[in-house]
The first five atom37 places (N, CA, C, CB, O) and aatype in JSON, in Angstrom:
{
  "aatype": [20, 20, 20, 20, 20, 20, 20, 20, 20, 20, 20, 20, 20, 20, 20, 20, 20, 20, 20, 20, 20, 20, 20, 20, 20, 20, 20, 20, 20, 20, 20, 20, 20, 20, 20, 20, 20, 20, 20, 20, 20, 20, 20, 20, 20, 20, 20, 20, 20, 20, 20, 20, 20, 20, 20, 20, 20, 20, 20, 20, 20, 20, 20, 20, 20, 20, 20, 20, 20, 20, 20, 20, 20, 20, 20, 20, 20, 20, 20, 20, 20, 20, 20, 20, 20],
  "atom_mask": [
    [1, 1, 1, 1, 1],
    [1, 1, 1, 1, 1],
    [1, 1, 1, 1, 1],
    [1, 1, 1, 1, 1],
    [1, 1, 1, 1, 1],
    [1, 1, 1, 1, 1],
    [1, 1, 1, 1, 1],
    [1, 1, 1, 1, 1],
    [1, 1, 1, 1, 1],
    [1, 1, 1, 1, 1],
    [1, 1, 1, 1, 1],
    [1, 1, 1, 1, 1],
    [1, 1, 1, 1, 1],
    [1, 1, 1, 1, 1],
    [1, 1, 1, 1, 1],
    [1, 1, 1, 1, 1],
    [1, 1, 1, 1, 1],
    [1, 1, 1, 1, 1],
    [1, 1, 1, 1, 1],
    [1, 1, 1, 1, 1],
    [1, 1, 1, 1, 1],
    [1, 1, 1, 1, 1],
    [1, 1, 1, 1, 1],
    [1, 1, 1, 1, 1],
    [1, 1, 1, 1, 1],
    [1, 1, 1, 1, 1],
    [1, 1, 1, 1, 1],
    [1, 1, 1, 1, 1],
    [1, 1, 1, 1, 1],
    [1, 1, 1, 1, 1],
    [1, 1, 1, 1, 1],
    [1, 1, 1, 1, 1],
    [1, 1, 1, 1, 1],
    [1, 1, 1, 1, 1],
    [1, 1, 1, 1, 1],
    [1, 1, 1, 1, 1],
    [1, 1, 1, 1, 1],
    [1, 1, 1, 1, 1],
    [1, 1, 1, 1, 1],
    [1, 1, 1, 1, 1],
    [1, 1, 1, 1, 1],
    [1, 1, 1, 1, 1],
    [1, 1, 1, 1, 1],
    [1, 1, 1, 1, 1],
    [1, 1, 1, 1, 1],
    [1, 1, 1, 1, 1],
    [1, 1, 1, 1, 1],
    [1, 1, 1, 1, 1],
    [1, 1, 1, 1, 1],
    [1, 1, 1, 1, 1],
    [1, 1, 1, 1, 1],
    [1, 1, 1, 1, 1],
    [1, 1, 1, 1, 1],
    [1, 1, 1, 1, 1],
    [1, 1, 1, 1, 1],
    [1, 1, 1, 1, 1],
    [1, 1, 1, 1, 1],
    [1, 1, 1, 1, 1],
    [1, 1, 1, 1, 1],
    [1, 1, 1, 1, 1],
    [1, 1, 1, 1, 1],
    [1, 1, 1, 1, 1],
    [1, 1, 1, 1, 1],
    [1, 1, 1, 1, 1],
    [1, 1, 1, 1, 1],
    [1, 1, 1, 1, 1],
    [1, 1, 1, 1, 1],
    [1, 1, 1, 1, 1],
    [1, 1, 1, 1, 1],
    [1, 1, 1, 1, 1],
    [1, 1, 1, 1, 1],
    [1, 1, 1, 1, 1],
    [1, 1, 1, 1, 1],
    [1, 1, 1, 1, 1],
    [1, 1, 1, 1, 1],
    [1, 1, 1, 1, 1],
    [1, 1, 1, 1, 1],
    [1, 1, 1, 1, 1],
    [1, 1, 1, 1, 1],
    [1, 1, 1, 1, 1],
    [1, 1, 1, 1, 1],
    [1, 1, 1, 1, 1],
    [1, 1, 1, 1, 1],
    [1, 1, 1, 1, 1],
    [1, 1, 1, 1, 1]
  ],
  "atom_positions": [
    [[0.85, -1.18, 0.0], [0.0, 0.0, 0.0], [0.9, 1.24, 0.0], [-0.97, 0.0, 1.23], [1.97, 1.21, 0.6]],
    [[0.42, 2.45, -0.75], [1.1, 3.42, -0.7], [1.09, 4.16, 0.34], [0.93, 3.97, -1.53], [0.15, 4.13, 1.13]],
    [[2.43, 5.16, 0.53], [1.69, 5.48, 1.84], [0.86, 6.76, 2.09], [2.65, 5.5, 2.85], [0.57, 7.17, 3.21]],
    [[0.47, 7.43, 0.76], [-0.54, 8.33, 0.75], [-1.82, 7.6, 0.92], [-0.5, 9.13, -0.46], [-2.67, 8.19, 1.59]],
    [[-2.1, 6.57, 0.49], [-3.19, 5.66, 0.68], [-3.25, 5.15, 2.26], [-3.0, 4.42, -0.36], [-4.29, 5.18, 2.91]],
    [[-2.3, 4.81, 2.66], [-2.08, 4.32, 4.12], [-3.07, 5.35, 5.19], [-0.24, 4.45, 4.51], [-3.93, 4.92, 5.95]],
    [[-2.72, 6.63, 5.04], [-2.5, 7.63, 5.58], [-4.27, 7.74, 5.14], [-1.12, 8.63, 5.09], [-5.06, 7.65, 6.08]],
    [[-4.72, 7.89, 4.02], [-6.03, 8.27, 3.74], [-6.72, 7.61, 4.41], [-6.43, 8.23, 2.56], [-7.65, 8.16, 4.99]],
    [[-6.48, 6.07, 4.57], [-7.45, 5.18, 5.25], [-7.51, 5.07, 6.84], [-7.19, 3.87, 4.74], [-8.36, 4.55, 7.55]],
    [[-6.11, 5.86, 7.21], [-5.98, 6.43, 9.3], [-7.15, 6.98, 9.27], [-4.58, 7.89, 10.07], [-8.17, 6.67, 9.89]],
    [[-6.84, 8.48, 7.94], [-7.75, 9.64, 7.99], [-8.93, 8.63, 8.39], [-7.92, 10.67, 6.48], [-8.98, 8.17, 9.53]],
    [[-9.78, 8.35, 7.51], [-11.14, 7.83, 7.61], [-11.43, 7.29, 9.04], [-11.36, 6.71, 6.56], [-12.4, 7.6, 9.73]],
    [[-10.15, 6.2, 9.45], [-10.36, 6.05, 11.1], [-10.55, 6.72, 11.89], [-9.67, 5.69, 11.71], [-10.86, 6.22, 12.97]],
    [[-10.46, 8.22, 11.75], [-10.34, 9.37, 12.9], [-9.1, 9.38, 13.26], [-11.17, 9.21, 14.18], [-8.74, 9.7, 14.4]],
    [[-8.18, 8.96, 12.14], [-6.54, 9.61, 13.39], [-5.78, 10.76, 12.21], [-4.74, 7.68, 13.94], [-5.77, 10.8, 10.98]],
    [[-5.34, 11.39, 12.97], [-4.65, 12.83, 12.59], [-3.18, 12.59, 12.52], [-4.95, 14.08, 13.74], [-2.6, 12.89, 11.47]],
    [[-2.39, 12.0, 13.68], [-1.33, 11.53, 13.44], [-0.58, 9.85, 13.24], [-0.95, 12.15, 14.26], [-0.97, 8.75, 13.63]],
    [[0.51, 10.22, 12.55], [0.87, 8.54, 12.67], [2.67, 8.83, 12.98], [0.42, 7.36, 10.74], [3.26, 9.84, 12.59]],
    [[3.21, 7.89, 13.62], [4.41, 7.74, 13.67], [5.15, 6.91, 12.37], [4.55, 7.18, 14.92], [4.58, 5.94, 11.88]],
    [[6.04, 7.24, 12.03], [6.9, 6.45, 11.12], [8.06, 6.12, 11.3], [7.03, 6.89, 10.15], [8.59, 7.17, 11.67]],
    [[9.04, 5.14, 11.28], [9.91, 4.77, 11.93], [10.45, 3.28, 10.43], [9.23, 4.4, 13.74], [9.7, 2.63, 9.7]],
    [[11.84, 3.27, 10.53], [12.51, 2.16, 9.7], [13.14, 3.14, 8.47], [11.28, 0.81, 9.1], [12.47, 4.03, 7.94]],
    [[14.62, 2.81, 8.1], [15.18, 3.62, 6.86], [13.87, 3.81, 5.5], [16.71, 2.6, 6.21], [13.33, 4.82, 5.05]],
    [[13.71, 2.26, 5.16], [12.89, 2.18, 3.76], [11.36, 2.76, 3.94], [12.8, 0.49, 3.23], [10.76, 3.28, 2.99]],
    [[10.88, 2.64, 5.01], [9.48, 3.27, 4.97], [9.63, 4.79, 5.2], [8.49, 2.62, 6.11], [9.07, 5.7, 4.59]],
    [[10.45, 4.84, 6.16], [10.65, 6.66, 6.01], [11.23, 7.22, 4.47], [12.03, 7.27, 7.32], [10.74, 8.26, 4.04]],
    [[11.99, 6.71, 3.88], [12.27, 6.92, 2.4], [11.22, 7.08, 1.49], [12.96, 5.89, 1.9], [11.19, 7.86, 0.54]],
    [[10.09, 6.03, 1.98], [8.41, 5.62, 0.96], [7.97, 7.14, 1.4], [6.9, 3.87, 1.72], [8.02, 7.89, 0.43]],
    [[7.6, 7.74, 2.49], [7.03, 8.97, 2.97], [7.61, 10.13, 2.48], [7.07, 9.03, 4.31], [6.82, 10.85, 1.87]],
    [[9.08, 10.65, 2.59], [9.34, 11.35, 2.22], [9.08, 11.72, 0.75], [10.15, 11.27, 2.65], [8.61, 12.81, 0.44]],
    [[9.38, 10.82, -0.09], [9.25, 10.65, -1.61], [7.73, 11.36, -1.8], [9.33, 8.83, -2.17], [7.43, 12.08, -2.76]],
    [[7.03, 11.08, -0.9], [5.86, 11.37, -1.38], [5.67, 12.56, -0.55], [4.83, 10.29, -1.32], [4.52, 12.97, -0.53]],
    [[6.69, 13.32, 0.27], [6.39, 14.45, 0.43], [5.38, 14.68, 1.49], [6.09, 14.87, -0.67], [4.61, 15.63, 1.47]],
    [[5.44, 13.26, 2.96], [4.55, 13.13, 3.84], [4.82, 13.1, 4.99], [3.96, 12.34, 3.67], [4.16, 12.57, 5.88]],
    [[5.98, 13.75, 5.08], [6.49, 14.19, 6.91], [6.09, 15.4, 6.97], [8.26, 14.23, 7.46], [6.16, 16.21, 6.04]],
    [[5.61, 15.62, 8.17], [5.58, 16.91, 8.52], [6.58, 17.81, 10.0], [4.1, 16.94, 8.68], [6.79, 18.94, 10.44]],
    [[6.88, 16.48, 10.24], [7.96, 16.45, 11.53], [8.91, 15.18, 11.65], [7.1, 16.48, 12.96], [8.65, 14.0, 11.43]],
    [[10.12, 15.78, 12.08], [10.74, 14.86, 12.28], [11.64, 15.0, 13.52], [11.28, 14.61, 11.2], [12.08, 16.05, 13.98]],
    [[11.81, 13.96, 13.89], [12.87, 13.89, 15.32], [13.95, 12.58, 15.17], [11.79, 13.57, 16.98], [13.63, 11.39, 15.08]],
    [[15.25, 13.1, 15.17], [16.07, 12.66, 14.26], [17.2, 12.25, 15.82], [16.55, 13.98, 12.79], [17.9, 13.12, 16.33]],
    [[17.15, 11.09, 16.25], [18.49, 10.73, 17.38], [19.44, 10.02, 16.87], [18.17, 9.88, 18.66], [19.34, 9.21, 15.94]],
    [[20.64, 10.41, 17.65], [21.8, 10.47, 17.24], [22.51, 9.31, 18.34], [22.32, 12.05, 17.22], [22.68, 9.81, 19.46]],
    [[22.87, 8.09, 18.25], [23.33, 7.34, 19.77], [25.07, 7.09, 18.63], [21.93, 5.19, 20.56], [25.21, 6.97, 17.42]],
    [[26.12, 7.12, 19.83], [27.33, 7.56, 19.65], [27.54, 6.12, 19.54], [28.08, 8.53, 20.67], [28.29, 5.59, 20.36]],
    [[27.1, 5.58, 18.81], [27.89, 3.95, 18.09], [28.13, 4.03, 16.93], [27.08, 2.55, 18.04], [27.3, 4.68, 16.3]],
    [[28.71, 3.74, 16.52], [28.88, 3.13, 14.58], [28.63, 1.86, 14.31], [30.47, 3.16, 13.84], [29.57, 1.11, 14.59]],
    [[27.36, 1.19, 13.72], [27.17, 0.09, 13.57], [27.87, -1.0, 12.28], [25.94, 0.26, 13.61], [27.88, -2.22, 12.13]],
    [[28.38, 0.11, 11.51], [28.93, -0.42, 9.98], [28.14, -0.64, 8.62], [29.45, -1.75, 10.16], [28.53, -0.47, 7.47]],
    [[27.1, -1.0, 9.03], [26.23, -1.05, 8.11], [24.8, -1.04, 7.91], [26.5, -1.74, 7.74], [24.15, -1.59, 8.8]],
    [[24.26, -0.62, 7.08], [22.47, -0.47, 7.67], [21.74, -0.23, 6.77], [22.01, 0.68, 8.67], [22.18, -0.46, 5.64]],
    [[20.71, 0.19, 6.86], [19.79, 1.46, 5.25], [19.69, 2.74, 5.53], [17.93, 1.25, 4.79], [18.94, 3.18, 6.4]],
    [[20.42, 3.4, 4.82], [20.3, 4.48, 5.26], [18.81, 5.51, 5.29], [21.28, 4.93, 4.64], [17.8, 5.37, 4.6]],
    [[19.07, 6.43, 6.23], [18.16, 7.01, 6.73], [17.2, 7.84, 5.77], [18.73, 7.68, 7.65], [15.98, 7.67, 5.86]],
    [[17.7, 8.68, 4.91], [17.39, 9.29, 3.95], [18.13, 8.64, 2.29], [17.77, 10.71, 4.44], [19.23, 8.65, 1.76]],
    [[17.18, 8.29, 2.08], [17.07, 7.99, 0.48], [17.14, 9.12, -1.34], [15.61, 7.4, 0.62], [16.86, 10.32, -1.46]],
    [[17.44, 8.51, -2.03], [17.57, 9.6, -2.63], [15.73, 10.54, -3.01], [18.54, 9.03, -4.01], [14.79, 9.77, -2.82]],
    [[15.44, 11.52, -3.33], [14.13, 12.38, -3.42], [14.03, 12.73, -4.8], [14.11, 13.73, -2.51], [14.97, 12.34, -5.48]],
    [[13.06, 13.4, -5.41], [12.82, 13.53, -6.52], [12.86, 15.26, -6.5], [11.53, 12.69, -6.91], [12.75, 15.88, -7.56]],
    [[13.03, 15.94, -5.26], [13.06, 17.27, -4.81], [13.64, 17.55, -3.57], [11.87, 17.74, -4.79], [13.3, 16.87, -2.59]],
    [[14.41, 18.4, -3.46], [14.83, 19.1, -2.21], [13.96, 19.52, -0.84], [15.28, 20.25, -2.69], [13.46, 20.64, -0.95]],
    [[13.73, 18.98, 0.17], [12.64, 19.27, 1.44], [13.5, 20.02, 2.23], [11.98, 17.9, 2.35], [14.65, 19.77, 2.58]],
    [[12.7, 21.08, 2.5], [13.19, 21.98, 3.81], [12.68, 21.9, 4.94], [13.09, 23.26, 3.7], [11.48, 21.65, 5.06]],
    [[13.5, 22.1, 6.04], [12.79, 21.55, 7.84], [13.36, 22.67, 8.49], [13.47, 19.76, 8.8], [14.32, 23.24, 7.95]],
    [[12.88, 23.08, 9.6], [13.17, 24.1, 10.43], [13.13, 23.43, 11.77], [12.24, 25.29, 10.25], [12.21, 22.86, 12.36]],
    [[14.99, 23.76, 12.24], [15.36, 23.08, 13.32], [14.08, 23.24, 14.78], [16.93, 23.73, 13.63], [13.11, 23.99, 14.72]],
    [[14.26, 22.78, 15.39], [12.75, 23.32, 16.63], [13.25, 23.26, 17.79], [11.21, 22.29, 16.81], [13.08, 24.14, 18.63]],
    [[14.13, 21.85, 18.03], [14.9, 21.79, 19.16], [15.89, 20.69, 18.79], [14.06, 21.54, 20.45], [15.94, 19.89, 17.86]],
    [[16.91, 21.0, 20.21], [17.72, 19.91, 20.44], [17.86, 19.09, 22.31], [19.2, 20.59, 19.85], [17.79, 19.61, 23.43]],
    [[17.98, 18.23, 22.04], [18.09, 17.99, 23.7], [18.97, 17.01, 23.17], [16.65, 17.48, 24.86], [18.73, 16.21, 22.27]],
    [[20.25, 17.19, 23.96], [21.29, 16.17, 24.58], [21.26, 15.47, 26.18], [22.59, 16.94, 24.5], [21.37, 16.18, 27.17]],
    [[21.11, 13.99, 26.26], [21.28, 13.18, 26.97], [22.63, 12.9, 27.8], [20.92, 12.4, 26.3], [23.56, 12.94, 26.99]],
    [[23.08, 12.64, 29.05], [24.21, 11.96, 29.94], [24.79, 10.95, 29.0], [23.64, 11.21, 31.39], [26.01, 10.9, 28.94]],
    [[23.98, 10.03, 28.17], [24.45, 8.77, 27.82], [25.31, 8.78, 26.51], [23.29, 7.87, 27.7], [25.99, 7.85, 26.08]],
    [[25.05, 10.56, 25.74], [25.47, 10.67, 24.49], [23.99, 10.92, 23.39], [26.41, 9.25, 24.22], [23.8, 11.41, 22.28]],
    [[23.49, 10.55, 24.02], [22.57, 10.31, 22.84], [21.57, 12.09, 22.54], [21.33, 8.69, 23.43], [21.15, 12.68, 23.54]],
    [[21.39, 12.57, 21.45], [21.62, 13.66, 21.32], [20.26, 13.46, 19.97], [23.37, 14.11, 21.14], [20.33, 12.87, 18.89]],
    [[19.11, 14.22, 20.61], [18.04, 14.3, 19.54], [17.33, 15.59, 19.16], [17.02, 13.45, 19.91], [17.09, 16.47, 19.98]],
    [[16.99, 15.64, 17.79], [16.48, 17.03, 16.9], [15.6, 16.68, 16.22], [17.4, 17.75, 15.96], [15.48, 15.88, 15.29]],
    [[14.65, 17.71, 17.03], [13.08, 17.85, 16.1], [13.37, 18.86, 15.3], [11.55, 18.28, 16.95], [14.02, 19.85, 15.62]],
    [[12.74, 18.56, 13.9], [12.76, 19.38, 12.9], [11.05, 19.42, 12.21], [14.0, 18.83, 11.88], [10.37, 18.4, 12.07]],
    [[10.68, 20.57, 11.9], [9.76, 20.57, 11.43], [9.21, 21.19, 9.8], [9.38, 20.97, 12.37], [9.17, 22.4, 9.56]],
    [[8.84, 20.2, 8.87], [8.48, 20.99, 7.3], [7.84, 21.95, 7.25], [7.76, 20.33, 6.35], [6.68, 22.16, 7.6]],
    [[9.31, 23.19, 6.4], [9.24, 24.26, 6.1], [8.72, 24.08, 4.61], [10.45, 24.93, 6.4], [9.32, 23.64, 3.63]],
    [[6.97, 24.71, 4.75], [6.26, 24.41, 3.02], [5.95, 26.18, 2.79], [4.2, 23.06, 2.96], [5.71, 27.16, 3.49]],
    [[6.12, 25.84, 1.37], [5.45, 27.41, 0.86], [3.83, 27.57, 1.39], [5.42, 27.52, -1.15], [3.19, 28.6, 1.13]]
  ]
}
């Protein structure tokens, strides 16, 4: 399912928001231009290998930083929110 379709059929449930989470499905959303927020953590490991987070786009998206909060443990997270015309 697409995930503009995904999202249409929450709508109909009565939900307004959804969380998204995983490299390839956040890649499916963006493409289609369907974040409207993001909160982006940072944990001080290097795993070596993975999917990456952001995929290539068919257009440039702009976000406006909102916050940052750093953790004792390292771990260091940023909400960003889509900057639309």
């Amino acid at each position: 399912m697409k995930p503009s379709a995904l999202l249409g059929h929450l709508s109909g449930l009565g939900f307004s928001n959804a969380y998204v989470d995983g490299g390839k499905v956040i890649q499916s959303f963006l493409q289609e231009d369907l974040i409207d927020e993001m909160i982006i953590s940072k944990v001080p490991v290097l795993l070596g290998t993975g999917i990456p987070l952001f995929g290539p786009l068919y257009a440039d998206l702009s976000f406006t930083h909102i916050q940052t909060t750093t953790f004792s443990n390292g771990l260091v997270s940023s909400r960003y929110e889509r900057k639309r015309n």
